[in-house]
C-alpha positions as CSV (number, residue, x, y, z in Angstrom):
1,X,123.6,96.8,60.5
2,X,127.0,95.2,61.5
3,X,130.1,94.0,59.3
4,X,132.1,91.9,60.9
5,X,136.3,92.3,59.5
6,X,137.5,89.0,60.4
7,X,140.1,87.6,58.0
8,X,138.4,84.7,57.9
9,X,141.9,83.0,56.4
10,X,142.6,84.9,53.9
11,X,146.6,86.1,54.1
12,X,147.2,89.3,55.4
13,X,147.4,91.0,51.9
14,X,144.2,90.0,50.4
15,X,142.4,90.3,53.7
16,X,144.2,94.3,53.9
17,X,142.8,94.7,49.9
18,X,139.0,93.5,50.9
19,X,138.8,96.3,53.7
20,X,140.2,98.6,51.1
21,X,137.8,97.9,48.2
22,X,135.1,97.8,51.4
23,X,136.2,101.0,52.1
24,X,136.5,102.9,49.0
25,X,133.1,101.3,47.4
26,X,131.0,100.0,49.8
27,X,130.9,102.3,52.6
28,X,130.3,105.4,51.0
29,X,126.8,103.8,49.2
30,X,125.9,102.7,52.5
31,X,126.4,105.9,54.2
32,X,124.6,107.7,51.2
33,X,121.8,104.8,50.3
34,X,121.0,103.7,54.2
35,X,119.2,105.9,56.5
36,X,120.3,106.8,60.3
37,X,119.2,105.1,63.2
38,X,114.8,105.5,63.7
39,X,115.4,106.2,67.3
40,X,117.5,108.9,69.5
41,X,120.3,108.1,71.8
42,X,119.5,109.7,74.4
43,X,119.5,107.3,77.4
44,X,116.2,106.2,78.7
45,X,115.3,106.9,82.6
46,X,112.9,105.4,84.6
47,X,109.5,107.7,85.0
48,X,109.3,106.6,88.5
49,X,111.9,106.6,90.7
50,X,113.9,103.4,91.6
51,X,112.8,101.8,95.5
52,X,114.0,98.6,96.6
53,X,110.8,97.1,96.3
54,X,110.6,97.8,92.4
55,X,114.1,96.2,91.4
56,X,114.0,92.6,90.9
57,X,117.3,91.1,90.8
């Protein structure tokens, strides 16, 4: 899930007050309501190794 900040416009005060009310009532559902990732982080390596022949550029 991604929120994008832009200010889309808005002057500098009210854009500053929508990340705040984002902040103080939004995020904290979403951290609470919405689960982690489904998947580890761990980087993924190749089971066989790397030769010439098998990278195609």
């Amino acid at each position: 899930m991604k929120f994008h900040a832009d200010a889309g416009g808005l002057p500098d005060a009210s854009h500053r007050a929508s990340l705040e009310l984002f902040q103080s009532h939004v995020a904290p559902v979403l951290r609470r309501e919405v689960p982690g990732p489904p998947f580890v982080r761990d980087p993924v390596l190749p089971t066989q190794p790397l030769t010439q022949e098998s990278v195609h550029v």
